[in-house]
N, C-alpha and C positions, 0 to 999 in steps of 0.2 A: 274724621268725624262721620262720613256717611256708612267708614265698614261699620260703627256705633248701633248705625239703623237697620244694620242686618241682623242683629243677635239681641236675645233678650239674656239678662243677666239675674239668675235664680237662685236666692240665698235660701239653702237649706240647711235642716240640722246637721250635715256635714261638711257643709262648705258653699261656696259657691258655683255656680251651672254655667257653662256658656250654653245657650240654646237658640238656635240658628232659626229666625221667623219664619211666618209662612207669607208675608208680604214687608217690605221694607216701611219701615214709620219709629215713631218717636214713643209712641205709647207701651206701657208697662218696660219700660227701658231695665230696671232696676226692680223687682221685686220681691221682696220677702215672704216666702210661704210657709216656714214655720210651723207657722199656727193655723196656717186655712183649711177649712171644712170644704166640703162639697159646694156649698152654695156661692162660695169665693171663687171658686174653679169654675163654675158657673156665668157668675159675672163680668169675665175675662175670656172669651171664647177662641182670642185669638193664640194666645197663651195655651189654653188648653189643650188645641189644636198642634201648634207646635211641641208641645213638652209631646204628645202621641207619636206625632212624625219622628221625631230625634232617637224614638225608642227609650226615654226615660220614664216610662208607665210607673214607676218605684215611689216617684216624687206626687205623683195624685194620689188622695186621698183612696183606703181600702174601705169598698163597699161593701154588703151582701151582694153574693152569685146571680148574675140574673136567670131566671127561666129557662129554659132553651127556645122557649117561644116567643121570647122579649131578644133574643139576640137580633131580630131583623132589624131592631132601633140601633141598636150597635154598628151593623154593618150599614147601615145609611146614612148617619153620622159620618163613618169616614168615607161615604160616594161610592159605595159597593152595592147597595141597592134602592131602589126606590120607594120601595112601602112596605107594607106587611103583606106577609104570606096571605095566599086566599085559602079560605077554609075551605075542607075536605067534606 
């Protein structure tokens, strides 16, 4: 039962995901993404977090490119930096 609380389990349109947590717990145990937007991925962050780490970026939602001056929100998100660039 507790390897259960290690992995989330991610039903896609090809199948299903084993996706290894980024802390052990009981939530999103079991979820179907299918169908979710952005804003779904959004409201799961732990989820989100982990489908990055596991290296299945395929399974989130495709956005528009960001900026290259928006990328410092990218790299902070995953703990590479702390704010934005200072202006020149």
């Amino acid at each position: 039962m507790a390897t259960l609380g290690s992995y989330h389990l991610v039903r896609t349109s090809s199948g299903v995901v084993w996706v290894s947590r980024v802390a052990i717990g009981w939530n999103d145990l079991f979820v179907d993404v299918r169908e979710w937007r952005a804003e779904d991925w959004r409201q799961h962050p732990q989820l989100s977090q982990a489908v990055l780490r596991s290296g299945r970026r395929d399974l989130l939602p495709q956005g528009p490119r960001l900026h290259p001056g928006h990328q410092w929100a990218v790299r902070a998100f995953r703990g590479q930096q702390d704010g934005p660039p200072e202006r020149q």
